[in-house]
Residue frames as qw, qx, qy, qz and C-alpha x, y, z in Angstrom:
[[0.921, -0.060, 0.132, 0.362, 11.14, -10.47, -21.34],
 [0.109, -0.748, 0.387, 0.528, 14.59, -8.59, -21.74],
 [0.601, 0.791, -0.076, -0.087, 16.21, -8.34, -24.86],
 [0.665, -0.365, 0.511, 0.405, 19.47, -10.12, -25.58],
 [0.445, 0.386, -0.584, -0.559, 21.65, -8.86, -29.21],
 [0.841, 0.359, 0.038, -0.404, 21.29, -11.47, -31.37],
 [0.795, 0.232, -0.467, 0.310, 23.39, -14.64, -31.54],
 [0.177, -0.560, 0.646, -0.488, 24.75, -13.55, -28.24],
 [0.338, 0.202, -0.895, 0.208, 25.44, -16.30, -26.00],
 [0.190, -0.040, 0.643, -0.741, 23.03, -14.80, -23.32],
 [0.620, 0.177, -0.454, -0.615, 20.19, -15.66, -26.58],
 [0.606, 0.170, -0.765, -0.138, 21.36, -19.44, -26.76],
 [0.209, 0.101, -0.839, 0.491, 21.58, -19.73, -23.06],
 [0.323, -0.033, 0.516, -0.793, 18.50, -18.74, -22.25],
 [0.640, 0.199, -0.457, -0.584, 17.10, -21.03, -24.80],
 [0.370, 0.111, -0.882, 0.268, 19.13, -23.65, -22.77],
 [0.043, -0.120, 0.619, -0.775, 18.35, -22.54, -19.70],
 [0.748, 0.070, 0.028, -0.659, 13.93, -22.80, -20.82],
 [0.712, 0.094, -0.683, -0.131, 14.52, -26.34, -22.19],
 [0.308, 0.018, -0.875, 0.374, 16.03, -27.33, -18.59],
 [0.132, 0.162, 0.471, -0.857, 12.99, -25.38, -16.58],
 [0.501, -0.021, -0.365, -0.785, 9.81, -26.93, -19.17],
 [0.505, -0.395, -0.756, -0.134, 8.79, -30.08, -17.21],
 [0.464, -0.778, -0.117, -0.407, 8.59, -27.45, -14.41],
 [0.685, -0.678, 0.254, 0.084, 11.90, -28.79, -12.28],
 [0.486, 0.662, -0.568, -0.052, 15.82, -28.99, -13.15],
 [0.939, -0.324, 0.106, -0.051, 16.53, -32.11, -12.98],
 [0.374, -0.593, 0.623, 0.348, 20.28, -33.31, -11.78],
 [0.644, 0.019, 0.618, 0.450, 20.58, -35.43, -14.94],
 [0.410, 0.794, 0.435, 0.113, 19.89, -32.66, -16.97],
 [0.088, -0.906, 0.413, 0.026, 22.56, -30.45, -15.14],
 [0.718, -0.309, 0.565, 0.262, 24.72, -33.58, -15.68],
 [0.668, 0.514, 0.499, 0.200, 24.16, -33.33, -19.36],
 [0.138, 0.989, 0.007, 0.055, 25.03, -30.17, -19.47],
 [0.424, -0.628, 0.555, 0.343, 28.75, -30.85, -17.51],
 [0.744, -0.074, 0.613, 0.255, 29.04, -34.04, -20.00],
 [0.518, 0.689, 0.470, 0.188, 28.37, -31.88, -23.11],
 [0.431, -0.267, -0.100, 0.856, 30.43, -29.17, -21.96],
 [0.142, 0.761, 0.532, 0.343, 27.25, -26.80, -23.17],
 [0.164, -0.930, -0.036, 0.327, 28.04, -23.73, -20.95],
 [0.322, -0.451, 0.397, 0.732, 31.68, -23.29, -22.14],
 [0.448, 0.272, 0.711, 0.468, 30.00, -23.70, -25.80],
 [0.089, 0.864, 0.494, 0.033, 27.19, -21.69, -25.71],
 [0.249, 0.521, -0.074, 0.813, 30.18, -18.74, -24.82],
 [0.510, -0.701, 0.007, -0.498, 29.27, -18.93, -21.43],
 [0.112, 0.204, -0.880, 0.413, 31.17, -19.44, -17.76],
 [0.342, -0.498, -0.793, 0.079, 28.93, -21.01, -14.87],
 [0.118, -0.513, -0.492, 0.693, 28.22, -17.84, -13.21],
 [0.183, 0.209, -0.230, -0.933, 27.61, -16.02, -16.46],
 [0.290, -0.249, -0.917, -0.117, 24.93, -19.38, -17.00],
 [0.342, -0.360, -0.704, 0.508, 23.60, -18.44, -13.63],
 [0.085, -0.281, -0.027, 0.955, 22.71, -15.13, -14.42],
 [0.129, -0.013, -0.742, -0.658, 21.06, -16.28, -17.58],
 [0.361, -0.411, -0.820, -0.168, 18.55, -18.48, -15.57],
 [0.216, -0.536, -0.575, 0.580, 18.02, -15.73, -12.89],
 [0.037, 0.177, -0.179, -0.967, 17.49, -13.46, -15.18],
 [0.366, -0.198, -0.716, -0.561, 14.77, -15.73, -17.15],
 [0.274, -0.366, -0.840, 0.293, 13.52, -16.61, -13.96],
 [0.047, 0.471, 0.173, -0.864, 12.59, -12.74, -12.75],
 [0.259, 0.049, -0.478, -0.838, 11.14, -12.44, -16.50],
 [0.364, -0.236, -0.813, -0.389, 9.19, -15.16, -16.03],
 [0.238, -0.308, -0.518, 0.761, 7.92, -13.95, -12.95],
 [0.221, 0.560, 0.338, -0.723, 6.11, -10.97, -15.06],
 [0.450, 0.345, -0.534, -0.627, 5.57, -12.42, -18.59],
 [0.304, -0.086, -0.940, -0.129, 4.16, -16.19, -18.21],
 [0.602, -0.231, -0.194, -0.740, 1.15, -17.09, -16.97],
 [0.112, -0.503, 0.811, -0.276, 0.40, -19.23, -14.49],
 [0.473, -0.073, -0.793, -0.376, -1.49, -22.52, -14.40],
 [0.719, -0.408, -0.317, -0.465, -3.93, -23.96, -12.33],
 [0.870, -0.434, -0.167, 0.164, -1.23, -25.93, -10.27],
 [0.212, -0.848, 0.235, 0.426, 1.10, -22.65, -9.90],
 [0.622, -0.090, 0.408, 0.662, 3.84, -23.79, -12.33],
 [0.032, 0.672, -0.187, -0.716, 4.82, -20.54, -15.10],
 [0.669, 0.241, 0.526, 0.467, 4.43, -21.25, -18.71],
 [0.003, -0.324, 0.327, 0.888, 5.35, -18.69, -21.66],
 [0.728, 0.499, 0.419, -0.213, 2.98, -18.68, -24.30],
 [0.725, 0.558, 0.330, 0.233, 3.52, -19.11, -28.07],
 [0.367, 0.888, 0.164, 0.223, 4.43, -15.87, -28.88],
 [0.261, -0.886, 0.384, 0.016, 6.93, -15.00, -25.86],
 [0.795, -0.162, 0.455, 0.368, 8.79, -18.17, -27.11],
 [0.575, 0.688, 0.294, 0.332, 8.52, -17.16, -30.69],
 [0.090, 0.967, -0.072, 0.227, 10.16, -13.76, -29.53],
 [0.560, -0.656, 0.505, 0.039, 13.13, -15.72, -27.75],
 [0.783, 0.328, 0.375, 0.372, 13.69, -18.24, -30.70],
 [0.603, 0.762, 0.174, 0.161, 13.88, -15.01, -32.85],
 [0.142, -0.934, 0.310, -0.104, 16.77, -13.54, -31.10],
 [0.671, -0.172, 0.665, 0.279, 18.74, -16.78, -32.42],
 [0.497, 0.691, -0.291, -0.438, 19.40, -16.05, -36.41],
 [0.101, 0.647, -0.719, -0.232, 22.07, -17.55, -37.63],
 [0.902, 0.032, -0.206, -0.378, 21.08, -21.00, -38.98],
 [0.605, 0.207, -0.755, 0.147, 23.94, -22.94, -37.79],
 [0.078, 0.098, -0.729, 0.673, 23.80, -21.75, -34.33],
 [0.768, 0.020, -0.254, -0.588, 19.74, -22.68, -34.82],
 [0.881, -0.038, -0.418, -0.218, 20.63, -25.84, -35.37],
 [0.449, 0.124, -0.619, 0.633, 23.53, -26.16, -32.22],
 [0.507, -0.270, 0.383, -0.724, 20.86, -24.43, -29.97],
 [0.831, -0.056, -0.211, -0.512, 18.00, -27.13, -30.95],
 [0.831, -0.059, -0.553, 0.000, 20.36, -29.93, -30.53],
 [0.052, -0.320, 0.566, -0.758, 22.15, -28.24, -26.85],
 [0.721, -0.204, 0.265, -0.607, 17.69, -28.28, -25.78],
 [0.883, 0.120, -0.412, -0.192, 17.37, -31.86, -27.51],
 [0.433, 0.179, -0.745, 0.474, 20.17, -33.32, -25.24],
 [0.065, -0.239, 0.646, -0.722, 18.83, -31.43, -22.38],
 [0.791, -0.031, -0.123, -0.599, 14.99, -33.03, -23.02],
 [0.836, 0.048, -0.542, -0.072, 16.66, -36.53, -23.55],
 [0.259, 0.570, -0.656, 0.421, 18.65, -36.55, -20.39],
 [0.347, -0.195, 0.806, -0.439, 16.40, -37.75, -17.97],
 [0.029, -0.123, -0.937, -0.325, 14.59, -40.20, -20.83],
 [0.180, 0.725, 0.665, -0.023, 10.93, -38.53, -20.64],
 [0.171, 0.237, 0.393, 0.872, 9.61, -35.88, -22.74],
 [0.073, 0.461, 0.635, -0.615, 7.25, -33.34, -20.55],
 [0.375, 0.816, 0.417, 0.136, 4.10, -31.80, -22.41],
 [0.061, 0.951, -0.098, -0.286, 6.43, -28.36, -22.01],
 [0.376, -0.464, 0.508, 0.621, 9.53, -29.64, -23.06],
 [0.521, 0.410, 0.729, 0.170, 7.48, -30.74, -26.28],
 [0.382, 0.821, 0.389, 0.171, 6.49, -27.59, -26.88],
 [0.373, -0.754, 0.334, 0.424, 9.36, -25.88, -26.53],
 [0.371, -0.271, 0.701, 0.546, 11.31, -27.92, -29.02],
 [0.424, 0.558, 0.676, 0.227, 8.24, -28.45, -31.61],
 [0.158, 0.922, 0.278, -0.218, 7.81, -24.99, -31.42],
 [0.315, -0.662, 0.538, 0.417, 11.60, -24.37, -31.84],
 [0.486, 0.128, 0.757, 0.418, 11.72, -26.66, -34.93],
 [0.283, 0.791, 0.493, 0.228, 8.20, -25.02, -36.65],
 [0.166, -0.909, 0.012, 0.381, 9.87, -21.36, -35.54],
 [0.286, -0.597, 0.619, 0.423, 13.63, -22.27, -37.39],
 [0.673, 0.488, -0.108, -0.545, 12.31, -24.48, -39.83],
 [0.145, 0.403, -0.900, 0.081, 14.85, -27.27, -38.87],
 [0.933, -0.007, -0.332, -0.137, 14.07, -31.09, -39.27],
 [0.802, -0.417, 0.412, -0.113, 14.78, -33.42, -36.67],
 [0.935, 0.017, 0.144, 0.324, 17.32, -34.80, -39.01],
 [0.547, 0.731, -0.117, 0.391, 19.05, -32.30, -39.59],
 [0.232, -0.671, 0.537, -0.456, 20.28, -31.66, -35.99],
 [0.921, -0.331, 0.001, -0.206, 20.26, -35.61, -35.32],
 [0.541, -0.588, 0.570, 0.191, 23.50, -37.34, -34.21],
 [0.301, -0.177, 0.785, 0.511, 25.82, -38.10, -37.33],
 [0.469, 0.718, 0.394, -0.331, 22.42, -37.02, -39.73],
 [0.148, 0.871, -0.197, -0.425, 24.21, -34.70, -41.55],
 [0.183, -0.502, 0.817, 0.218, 27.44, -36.81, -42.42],
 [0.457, 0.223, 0.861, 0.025, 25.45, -39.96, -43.53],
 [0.410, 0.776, 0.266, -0.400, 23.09, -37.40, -45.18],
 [0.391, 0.797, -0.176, -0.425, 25.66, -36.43, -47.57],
 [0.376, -0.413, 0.793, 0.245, 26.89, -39.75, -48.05],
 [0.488, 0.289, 0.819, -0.088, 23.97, -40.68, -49.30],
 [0.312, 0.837, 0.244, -0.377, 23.62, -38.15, -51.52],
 [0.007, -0.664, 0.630, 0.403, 26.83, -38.34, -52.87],
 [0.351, 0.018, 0.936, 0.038, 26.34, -42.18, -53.85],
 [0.409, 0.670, 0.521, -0.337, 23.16, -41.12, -55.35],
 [0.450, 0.864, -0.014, -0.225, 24.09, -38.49, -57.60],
 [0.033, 0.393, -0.868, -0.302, 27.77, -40.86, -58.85],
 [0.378, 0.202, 0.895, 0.123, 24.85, -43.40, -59.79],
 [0.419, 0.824, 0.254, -0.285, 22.49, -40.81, -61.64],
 [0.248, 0.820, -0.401, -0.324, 25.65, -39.56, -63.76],
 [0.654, -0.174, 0.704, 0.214, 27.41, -43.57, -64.24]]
């Protein structure tokens, strides 16, 4: 697998870019999810610099993944682990995870790869499913606040 700096966009995207390519096809509501989220322009990426991303991963994956019994590529553990790690920065951690999480939910099923992809992505970063859930955070610290003005009353 090439080497992308760290935090770079070409990192996050290709993180993107595995989430849409684990049940083994991109599906259109997944590339819809992507317009409706406006994830390329986020990630710091145009469509053609996107495009690159996934032809690039694609060629990698080509001579790092292994193939399965019914042709399809998978990565193992470790080559993920070595793409996760080239994502630091805990916020942008937790703004990858939820980018894949969108792209997993988009067409409402959850393939054995996308699973591992994201489980692994969670046990790799160390980030709870609440902490990257919609409005989590916000509620989180309501509740916390409310808490600790009744501990001190």
């Amino acid at each position: 697998m090439r080497h992308y700096p760290s935090d770079s966009p070409e990192a996050m995207g290709r993180l993107v870019a595995l989430t849409l390519m684990a049940d083994g096809a991109i599906d259109a509501s997944e590339l819809r999810q992507l317009d409706h989220t406006d994830t390329i322009r986020r990630l710091g990426l145009d469509e053609a610099g996107f495009d690159k991303v996934i032809h690039d991963l694609c060629n990698d994956m080509l001579t790092s993944a292994h193939r399965t019994p019914v042709g399809q590529l998978e990565l193992d553990v470790d080559n993920i682990d070595l793409l996760l790690a080239e994502v630091q920065h805990p916020l942008l951690r937790k703004q990858v995870l939820r980018m894949m999480l969108d792209v997993v939910n988009a067409d409402s099923r959850l393939s054995g790869g996308e699973a591992v992809l994201v489980a692994e992505a969670m046990k790799y970063w160390e980030i709870d499913l609440y902490e990257v859930a919609d409005n989590a955070v916000p509620s989180l610290r309501v509740r916390t606040k409310a808490r600790f003005a009744q501990a001190h009353a």
